[in-house]
N, C-alpha and C positions, 0 to 999 in steps of 0.2 A: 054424700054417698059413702058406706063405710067400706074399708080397703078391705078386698078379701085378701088374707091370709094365704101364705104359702104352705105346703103339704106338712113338709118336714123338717124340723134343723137338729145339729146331733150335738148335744152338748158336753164335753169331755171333761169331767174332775181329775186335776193336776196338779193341787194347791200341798199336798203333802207334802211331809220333809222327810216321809223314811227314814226313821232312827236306827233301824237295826242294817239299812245299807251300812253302815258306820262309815260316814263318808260327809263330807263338805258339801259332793253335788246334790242337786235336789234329784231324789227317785226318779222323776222322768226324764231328765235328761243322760242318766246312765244306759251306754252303749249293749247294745245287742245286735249282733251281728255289723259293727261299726255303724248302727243306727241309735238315735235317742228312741229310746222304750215307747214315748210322746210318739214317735211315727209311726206307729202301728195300728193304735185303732184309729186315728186320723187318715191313714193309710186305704183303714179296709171301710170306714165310710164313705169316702171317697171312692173308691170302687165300684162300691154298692151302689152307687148311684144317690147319694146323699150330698149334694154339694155346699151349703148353708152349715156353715158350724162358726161352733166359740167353745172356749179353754176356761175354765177357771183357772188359775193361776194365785200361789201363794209363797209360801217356801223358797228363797232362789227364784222369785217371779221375773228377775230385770236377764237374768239369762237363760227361762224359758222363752219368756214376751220377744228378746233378740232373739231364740232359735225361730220360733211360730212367725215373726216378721220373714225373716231371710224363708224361711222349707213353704209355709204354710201363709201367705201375706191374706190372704182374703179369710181367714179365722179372727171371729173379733176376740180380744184379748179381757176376763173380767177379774176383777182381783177381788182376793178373798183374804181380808192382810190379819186377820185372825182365824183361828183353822178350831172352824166349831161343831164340824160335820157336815154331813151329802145333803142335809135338806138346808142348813143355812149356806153350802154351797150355790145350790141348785135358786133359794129366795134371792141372791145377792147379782141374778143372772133373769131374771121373771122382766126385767124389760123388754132383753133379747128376746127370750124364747116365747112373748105371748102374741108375735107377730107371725106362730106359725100353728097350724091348725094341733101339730104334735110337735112332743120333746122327746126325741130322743137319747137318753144318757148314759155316758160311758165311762168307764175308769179307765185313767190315764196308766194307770202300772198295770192293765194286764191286754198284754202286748199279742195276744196268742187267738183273736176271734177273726173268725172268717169272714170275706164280704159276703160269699154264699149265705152264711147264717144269719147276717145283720137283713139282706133282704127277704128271706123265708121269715124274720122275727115280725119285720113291718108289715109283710101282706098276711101273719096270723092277727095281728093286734087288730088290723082293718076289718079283716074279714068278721073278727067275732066284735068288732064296734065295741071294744071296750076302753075305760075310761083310764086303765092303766095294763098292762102289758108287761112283765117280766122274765127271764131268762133264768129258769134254774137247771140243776145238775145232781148227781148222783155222788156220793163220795163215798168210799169204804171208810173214811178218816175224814169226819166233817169237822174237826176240831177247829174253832175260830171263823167259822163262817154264822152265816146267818140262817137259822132253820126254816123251810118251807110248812108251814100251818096248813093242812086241808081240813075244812070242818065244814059243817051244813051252813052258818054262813056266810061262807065261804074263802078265801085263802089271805094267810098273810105271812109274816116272815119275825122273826124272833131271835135278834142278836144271843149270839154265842155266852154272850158273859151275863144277860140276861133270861138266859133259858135255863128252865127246870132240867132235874134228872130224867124223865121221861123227853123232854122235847130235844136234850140234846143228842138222845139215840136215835133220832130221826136222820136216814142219811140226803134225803133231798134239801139242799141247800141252794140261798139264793146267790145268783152269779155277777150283784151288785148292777147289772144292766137293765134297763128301764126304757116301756115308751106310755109316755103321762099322753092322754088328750090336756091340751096346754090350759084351756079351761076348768076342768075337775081340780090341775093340779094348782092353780091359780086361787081356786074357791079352798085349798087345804092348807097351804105353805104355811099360813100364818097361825096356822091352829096349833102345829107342830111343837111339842114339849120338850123340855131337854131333861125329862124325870128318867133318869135310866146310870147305868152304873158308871157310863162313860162322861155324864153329864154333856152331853150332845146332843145335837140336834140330828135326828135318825129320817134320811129319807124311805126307807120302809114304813116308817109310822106311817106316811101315807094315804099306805095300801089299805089301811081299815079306817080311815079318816074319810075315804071316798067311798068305800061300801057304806058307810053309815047313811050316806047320802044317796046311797043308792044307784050309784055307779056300778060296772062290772069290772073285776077284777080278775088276771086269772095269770098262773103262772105256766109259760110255755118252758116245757123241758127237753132239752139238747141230750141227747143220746152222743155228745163229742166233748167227753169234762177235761181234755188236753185245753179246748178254746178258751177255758174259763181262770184256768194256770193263772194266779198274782204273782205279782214281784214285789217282796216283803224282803228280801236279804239279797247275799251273793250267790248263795247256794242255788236260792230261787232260779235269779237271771241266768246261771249257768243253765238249769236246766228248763228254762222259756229257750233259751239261745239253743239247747239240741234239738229241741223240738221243729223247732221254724225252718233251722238247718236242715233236718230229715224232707222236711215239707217240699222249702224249695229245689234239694235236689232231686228229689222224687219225682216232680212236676217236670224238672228241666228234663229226665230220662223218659219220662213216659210220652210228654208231649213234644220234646223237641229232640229225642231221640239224641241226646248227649249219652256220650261211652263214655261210663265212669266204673272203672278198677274193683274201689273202696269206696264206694259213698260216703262211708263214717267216716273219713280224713278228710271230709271235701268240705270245706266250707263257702259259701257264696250269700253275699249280701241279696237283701230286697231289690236295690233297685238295678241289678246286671242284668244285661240281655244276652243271650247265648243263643247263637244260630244254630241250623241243621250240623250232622255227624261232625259235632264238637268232640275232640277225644280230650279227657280228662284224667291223668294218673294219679295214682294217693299226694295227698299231703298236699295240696295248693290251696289257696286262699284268694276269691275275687272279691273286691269290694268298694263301694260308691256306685258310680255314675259306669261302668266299667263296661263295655262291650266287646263281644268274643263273636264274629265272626265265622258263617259257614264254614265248616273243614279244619277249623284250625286244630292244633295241638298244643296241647297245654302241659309240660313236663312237671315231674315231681319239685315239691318245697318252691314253684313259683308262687309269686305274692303279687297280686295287680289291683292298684289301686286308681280309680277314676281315668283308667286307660283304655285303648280303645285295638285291638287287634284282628286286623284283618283276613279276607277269605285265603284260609290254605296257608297261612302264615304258622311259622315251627319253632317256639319259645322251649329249647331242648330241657329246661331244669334250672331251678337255681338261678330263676329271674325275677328281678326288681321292677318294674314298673309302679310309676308316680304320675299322675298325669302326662303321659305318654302316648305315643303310635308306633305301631309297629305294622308296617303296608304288607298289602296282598304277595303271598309268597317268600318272603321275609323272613328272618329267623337271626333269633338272638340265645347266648347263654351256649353251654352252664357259665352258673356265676357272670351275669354279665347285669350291670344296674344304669338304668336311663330315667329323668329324673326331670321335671320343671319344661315340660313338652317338649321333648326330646320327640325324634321321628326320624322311624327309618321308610325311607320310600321303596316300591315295589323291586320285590327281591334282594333287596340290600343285607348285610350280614354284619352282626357283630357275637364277638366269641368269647372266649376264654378273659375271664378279671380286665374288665373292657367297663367303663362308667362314660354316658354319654348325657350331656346336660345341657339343655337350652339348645341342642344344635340339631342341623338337619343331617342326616346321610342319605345322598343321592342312590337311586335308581341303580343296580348289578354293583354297589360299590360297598367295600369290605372294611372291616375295624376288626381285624382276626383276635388278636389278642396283645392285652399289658397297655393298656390305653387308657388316658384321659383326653375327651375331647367334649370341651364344653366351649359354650358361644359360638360357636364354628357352624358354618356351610360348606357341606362336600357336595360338590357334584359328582356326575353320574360317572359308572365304569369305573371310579379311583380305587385301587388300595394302598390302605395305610400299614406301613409297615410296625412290628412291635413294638413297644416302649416310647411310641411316641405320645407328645403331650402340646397341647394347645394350651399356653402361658397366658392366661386370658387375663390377669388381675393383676395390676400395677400398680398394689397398694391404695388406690384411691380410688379406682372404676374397674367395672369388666370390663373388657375389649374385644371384638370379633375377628377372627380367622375367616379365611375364605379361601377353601382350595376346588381347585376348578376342575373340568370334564378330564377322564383316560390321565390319570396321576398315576405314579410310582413314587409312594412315600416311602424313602429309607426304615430302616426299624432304627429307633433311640434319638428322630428327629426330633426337636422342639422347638417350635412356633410361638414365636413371641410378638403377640397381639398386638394392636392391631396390623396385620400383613393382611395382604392379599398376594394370591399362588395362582397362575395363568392355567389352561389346558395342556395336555398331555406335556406335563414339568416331571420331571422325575431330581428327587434330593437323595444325597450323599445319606449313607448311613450316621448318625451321630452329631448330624451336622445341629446348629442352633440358627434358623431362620431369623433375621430381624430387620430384613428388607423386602419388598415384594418382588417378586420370580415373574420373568413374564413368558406367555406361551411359548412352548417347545424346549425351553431350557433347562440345565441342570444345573439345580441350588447346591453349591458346597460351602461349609463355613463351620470348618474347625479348624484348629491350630496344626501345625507340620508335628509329624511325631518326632521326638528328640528319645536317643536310647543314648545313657548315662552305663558307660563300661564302668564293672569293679563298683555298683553302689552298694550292692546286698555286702559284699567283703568289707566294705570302709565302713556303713551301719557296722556289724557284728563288733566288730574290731572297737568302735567308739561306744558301744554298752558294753563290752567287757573290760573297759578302763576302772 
């Protein structure tokens, strides 16, 4: 009995090495908006409701292949270990894709297409049963793309370095996106010539290799030429990266009713979630895995990285977050940086040039300002007084602190790991902990002050010899 075929699979060319990035990384794995370029249309097929995909890969294959394993593990992985064009791409992949009734194919550098459009593209291709399906666009400046052919019979597409003085005033051009029925494009692959000035192999040629056969072809045109935006240089990704930028905070204001200031200073990755009346001021930057939380506020020049900040939680400016928490009602900064999942619990507070690492801060309890506290558990109600420091690293390991419920830490204590500090313990200002404290008591441990009469007189006296 023969296996029916699956609907769709969306197959992504990634094999490039963009030369003009002038860069060692391979083109799709260059960062936009702290994402590789690669997640984007992987992204928005996956959105779309496409879940069956594969990568060519070529260029820098061994650290695409490791990103698509770790982001994307169920994409199968095809190498293309010489780079001879989208149709010898596309042959070098005809095992995968003829197990599915369509191919759907994408380019891996243009990061900028909607899943909205990728599924309006599938249900025109369906609806008009044709045997190939394309995505074109409008350009005032079609310079380097591939010209859109309409003629009686009927449409095809005409590389830029290949096209005549009439064809390259044409401004509808092809947006290098494609949905082959996997059979037509099956009965062409191999017909495909490399006669052209790039000496390549052109998956456009296709498109009139399957009319001849009597196929229908036709190309659908997008009225959104922002979606069809390449990344060819820096300049490009700069501005794919404003674009996406505008997009997503657009979306976060209009749908999630985030208050934002300056939208143009606001940057926010693809994958952050942002709750209801989020306030947002210029200049911040979210990015990763990063959630914002109902009500919070987000002060100017904060930076959050794969962090996570709670309902109603107050990040005043000038905050650092790295894999972090910051609990409901909570509030850190200005200038204060928490780092390697650091966590403040509900309504806890850290302040002014305060760096918190690896530790917990309990529940109403304070790190006001002039603090290092890494490896450490505070519990709840404590505050730590100024300049102090949890001495965590003894040259050979890190070691944990552990101070306990309703503390009164002196300011200029330091805690020399591994200690543990009972409940409601209050230290000496200055002191150096290197015992544990136990509940109710007061740690002291500095030296007796000695005041030396007459030393400033006998110094002067013994430099002016």
């Amino acid at each position: 009995m023969k296996q029916q075929k699956k609907s769709f699979g969306v197959l992504v060319l990634a094999a490039g090495k963009g030369t003009r990035m002038r860069s060692k990384t391979p083109k799709v794995l260059h960062t936009m908006l702290e994402e590789p370029i690669l997640y984007y249309p992987l992204k928005a097929a996956q959105s779309a409701g496409f879940s069956e995909s594969a990568v060519v890969v070529g260029f820098g294959g061994e650290a695409v292949s490791s990103w698509l394993e770790s982001e994307f593990p169920k994409s199968e992985i095809i190498w293309q270990r010489e780079q001879k064009g989208t149709a010898h791409a596309a042959k070098l992949a005809q095992r995968w894709w003829s197990s599915f009734d369509n191919v759907m194919i994408l380019a891996g550098d243009a990061p900028l297409v909607t899943p909205e459009t990728l599924s309006l593209f599938a249900v025109r291709h369906e609806e008009e049963k044709n045997a190939c399906s394309f995505l074109s666009f409008d350009l005032d400046d079609p310079t380097g793309y591939g010209r859109v052919i309409r003629g009686r019979d009927g449409v095809s597409v005409v590389e830029h370095k290949d096209a005549t003085k009439e064809q390259r005033a044409i401004k509808e051009v092809n947006s290098g996106m494609y949905i082959f029925d996997s059979e037509a494009l099956a009965s062409v692959i191999d017909k495909i010539s490399p006669r052209n000035a790039q000496g390549e192999y052109y998956l456009p040629d296709a498109l009139s290799l399957i009319e001849e056969e009597g196929g229908g072809v036709d190309a659908i045109k997008s009225d959104a030429p922002d979606e069809f935006l390449g990344v060819n240089d820096q300049l490009q990704l700069a501005k794919a990266a404003s674009v996406m930028r505008d997009r997503i905070v657009k979306s976060l204001m209009l749908n999630n009713g985030m208050h934002c200031m300056d939208p143009r200073s606001v940057w926010i990755g693809p994958k952050v979630k942002v709750g209801r009346d989020v306030t947002i001021h210029p200049s911040v930057q979210l990015w990763g895995d990063t959630v914002v939380e109902d009500g919070a506020f987000i002060g100017s020049f904060t930076v959050l990285k794969n962090s996570t900040v709670r309902a109603n939680a107050n990040l005043k400016g000038s905050v650092r977050l790295n894999d972090s928490t910051v609990g409901e009602r909570a509030s850190a900064g200005p200038f204060a940086f928490m780092r390697e999942h650091a966590e403040l619990l509900v309504n806890a507070h850290v302040g002014r040039f305060v760096e918190i690492k690896k530790s917990k801060v309990g529940k109403d309890s304070k790190v006001p300002h002039l603090s290092y506290i890494g490896d450490a558990e505070i519990g709840e109600n404590t505050n730590i007084g100024a300049g102090t420091i949890t001495c965590n690293y003894d040259g050979e390991k890190k070691n944990t602190t552990k101070i306990g419920r309703d503390c009164l830490v002196g300011s200029d204590t330091m805690f020399v790991a591994p200690v543990t500090v009972g409940d409601d313990v209050s230290t000496a200002a200055g002191s150096v902990i290197t015992q544990d404290i136990p509940d109710g008591a007061l740690g002291v441990a500095r030296a007796r002050q000695t005041n030396i009469e007459g030393w400033s007189r006998r110094r002067r006296h013994k430099r002016n010899k």
